[in-house]
VOGU-3710 file (C-alpha; in Angstrom, 3 decimals, decimal comma):
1> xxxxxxxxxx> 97,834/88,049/112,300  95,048/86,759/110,683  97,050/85,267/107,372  99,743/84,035/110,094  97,446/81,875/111,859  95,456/80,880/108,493  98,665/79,278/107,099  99,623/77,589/109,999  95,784/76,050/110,258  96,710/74,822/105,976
11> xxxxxxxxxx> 100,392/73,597/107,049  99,022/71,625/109,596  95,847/70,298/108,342  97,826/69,273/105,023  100,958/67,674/107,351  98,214/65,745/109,478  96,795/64,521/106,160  100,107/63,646/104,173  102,320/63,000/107,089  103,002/61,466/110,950
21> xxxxxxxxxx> 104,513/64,277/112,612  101,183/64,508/114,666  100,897/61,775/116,446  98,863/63,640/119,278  96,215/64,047/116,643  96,316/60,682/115,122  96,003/58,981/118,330  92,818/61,191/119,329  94,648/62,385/122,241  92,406/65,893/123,053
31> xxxxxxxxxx> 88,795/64,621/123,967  85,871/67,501/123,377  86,126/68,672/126,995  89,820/69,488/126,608  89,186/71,039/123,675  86,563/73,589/125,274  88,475/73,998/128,272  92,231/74,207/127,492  92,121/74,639/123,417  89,858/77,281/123,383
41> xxxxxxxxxx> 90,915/79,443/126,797  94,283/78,961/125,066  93,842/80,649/121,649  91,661/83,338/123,482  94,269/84,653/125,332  96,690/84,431/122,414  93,671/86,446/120,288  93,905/88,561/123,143  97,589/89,156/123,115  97,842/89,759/119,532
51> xxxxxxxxxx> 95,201/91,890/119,129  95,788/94,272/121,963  99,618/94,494/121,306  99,392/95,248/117,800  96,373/97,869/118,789  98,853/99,073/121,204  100,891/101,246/118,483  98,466/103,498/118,137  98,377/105,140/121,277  101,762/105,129/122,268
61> xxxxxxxxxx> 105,522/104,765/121,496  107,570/101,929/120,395  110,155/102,885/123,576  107,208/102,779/125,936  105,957/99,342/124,358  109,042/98,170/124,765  109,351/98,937/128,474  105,918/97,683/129,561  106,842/94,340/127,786  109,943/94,062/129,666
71> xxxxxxxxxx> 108,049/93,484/132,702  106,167/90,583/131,213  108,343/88,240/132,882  107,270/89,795/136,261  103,440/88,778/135,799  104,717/86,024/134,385  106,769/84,473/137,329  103,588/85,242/139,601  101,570/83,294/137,686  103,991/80,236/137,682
81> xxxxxxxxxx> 104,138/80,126/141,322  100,371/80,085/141,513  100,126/77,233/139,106  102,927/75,557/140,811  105,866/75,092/138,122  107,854/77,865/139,839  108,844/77,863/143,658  108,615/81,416/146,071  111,934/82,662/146,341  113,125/86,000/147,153
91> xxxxxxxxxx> 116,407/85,327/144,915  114,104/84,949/141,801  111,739/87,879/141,948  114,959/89,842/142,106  116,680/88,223/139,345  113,525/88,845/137,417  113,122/91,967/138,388  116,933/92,870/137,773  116,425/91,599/133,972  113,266/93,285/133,853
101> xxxxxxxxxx> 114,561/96,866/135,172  117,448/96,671/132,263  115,014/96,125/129,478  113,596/99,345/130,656  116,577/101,518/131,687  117,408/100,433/127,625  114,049/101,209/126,368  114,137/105,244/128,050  113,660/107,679/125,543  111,250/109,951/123,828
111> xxxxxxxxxx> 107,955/108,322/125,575  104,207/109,781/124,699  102,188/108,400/127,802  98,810/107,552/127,102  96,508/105,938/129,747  94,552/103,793/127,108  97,579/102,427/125,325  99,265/101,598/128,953  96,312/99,682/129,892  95,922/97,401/126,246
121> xxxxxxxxxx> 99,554/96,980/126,396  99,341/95,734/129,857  95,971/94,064/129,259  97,898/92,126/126,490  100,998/90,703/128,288  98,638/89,879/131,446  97,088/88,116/128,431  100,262/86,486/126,561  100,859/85,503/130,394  97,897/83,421/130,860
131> xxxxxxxxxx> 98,133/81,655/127,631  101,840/80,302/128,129  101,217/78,924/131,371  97,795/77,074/130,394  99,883/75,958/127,373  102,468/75,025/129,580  99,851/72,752/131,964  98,032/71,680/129,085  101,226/70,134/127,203  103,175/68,877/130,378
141> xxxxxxxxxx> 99,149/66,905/131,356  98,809/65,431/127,913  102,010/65,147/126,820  100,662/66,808/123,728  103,808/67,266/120,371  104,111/70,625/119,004  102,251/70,269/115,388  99,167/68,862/117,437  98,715/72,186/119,844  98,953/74,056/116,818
151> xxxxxxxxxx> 96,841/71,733/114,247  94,327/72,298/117,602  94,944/75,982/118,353  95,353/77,536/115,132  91,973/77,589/113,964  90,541/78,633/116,710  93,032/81,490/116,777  91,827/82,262/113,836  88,673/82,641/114,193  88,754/84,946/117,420
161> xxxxxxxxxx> 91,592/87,224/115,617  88,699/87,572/112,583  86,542/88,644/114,832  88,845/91,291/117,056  89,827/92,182/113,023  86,452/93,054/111,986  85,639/95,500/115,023  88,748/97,307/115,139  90,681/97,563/111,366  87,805/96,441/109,495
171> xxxxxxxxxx> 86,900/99,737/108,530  89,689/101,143/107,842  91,636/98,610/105,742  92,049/98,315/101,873  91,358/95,371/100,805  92,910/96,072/97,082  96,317/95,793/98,673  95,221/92,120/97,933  95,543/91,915/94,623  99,137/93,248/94,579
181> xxxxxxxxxx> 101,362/90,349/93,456  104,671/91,299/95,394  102,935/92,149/98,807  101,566/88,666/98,361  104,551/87,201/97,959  106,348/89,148/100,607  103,078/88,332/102,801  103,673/84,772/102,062  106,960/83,915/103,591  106,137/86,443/106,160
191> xxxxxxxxxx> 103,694/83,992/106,893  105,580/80,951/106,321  108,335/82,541/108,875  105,945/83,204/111,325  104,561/79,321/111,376  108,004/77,801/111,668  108,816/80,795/114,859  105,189/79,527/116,264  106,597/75,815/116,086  110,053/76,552/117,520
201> xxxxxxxxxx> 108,225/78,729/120,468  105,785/75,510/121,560  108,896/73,385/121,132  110,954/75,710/123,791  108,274/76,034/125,701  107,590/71,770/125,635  111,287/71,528/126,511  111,848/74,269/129,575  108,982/76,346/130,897  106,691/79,658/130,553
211> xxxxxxxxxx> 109,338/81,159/132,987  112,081/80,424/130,558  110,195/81,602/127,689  109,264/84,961/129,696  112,982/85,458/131,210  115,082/84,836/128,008  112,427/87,423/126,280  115,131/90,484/126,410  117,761/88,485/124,939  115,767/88,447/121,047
221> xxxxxxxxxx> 115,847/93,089/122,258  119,714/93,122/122,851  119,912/90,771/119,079  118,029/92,899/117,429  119,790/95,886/118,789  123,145/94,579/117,645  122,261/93,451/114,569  120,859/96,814/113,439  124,151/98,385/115,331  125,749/96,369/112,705
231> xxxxxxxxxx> 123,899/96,095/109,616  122,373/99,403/109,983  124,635/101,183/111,258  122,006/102,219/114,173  124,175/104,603/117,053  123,798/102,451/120,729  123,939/105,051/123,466  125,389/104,377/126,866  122,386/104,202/128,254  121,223/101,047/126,378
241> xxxxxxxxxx> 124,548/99,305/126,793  124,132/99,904/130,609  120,679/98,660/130,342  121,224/95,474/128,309  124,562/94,579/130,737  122,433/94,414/133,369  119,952/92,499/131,647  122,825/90,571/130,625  124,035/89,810/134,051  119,977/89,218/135,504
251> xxxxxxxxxx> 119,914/86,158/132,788  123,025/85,382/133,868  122,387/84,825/137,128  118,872/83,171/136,234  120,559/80,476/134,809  123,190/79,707/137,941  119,710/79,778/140,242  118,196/77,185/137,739  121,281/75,157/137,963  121,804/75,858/141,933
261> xxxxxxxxxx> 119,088/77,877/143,980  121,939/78,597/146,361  124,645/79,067/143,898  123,412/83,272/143,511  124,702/83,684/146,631  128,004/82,561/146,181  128,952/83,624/142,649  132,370/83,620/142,021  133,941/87,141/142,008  136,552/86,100/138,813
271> xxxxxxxxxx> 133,352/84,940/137,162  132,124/88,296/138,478  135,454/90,142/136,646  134,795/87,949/133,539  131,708/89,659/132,868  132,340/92,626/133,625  135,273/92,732/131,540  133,597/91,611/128,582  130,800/94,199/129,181  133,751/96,931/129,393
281> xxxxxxxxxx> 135,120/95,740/126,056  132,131/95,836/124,189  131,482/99,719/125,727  134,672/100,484/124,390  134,448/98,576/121,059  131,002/100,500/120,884  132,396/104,121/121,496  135,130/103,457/119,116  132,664/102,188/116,241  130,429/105,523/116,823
291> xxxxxxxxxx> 133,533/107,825/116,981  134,757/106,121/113,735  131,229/107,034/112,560  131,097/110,495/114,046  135,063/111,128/112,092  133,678/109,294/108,237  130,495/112,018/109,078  132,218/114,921/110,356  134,806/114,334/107,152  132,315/114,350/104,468
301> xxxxxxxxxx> 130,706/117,376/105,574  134,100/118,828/105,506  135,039/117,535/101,587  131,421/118,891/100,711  132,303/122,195/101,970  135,596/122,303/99,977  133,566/121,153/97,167  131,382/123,952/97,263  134,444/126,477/97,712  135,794/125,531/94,764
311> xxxxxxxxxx> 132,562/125,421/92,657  132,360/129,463/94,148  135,887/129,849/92,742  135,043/128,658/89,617  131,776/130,511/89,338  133,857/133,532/90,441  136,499/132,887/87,441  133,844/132,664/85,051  132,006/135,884/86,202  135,487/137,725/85,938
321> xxxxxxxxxx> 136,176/136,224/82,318  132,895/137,470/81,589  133,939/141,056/82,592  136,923/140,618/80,601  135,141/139,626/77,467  133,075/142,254/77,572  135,189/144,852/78,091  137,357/143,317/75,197  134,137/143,428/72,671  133,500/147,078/74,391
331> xxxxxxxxxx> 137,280/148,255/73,439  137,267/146,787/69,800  133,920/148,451/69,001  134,550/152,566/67,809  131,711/153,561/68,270  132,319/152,751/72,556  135,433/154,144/72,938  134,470/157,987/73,528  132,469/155,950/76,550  135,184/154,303/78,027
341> xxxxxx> 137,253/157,517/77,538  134,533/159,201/79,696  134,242/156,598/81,637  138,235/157,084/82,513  138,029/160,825/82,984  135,513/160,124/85,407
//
């Protein structure tokens, strides 16, 4: 976190410098008071979130992270409505809530509650909360570009991150990992990724709202499900798929109430059928993929059992050639053959 947000404070301080992509900087646009009262507050709560979250895995689960960050968008919406960019509506909070309650039915598994990790986790997306609706004011007041909130917000971030680093991980981090040439190259476009996903989230957020931001949040969960269903060849259960349609549906219907507050309550049922086919297709495409898997698996285990019944035929060849030779050295030795004479008498 802390290299993240030290590369985005060089990119930007080196593009203010060699470039004019800032022009909220060049024009002088945030005075000393907004700087100390919507800068700072800002990159607090985005400390905040990062620190907590990423503190978070040590208490509890990645399933049971994953559900309490599905309700993000819940906080999120109540927030919005205080600040005044989103209206009260009954419609919405359900909408949210259906999106929300999908996440989670997608996210059950294997959970190890712990009462301190629930609260930092929850701590940290009340946190992540705050900060995208006071960027939200503080870019929609000042009219304020992307590469300028960041050029403002970065180094402050880092600062605040340094110091949640140096009380928590401090002691227990080795600092000769440094010095390793490939981690700081992988470490380095990590970082360079991470400044051009920081730039494309202020842009989104510039463009839409906090709301849109927090709603279209389990759409990035189903991706990265799918793509390591495909490239990973990860199993999806039912479960998830029935979790992630109805998330599906939620943000579908988030975007007809955008469009049409009234429009959720007259959705069209062939629209309805539409999705619900396509849902039904990928279920079945889904089964079919993990039977085809189950079949390759079940088949393998099957050639490396007929493997191993022929290596025990062999073996038991060999041991009865064995027996063979050395009867045959036995029976052309005279001095053995009054034993194997006994030995037939007997």
């Amino acid at each position: 976190m802390v290299l993240h947000m030290s590369v985005a404070t060089v990119f930007t301080q080196i593009l203010v410098r060699t470039t004019s992509l800032l022009p909220g900087v060049n024009d002088g646009r945030v005075s000393l008071r907004d700087y100390l009262f919507r800068i700072v507050p800002m990159a607090s709560f985005n400390a905040i979130g990062l620190v907590l979250g990423n503190s978070a895995y040590k208490w509890i689960s990645l399933s049971y992270i994953q559900m309490i960050k599905a309700c993000t968008p819940i906080p999120l919406l109540m927030l919005s409505i205080i600040v005044g960019s989103e209206r009260r509506s009954l419609a919405l909070f359900i909408i949210v809530c259906t999106v929300s309650f999908g996440i989670i039915l997608s996210s059950v598994g294997e959970l190890h509650f712990s009462m301190i990790g629930f609260i930092i986790q929850f701590t940290a997306i009340i946190s992540d909360s705050f900060r995208m609706i006071v960027m939200e004011l503080f870019m929609r007041d000042l009219k304020l570009d992307t590469l300028s909130l960041l050029y403002y917000s970065a180094p402050t971030t880092v600062v605040l991150i340094s110091i949640g680093f140096y009380c928590i991980e401090s002691a227990t981090f080795d600092s000769t990992i440094l010095f390793d040439s490939q981690f700081c190259f992988v470490i380095f476009l990590n970082c360079c990724m991470a400044f051009v996903l920081n730039i494309a989230a202020i842009h989104l957020l510039s463009s839409t709202s906090a709301m849109v931001i927090g709603i279209s949040g389990p759409m990035k969960d189903m991706l990265l499900v799918f793509i390591s269903f495909v490239m990973f060849k990860d199993p999806i259960t039912s479960i998830q798929l029935l979790g992630f349609s109805i998330s599906l549906i939620g943000l579908y219907l988030y975007r007809a109430y955008k469009i049409d507050p009234n429009s959720v309550y007259d959705i069209p049922n062939d629209l309805l059928q539409a999705i619900l086919s396509i849902i039904r297709g990928l279920y079945l495409r889904i089964i079919s993929l993990n039977q085809q898997r189950n079949f390759s698996h079940s088949t393998s285990n099957d050639a490396n059992d007929d493997d191993g019944i022929i290596l025990d035929m062999n073996n038991l060849d060999s041991e009865i050639g064995d027996r063979d030779n050395n009867v045959a050295i036995i029976g052309d030795d005279d001095s053995n053959r009054p034993l194997i004479q006994a030995h037939r008498k007997g």
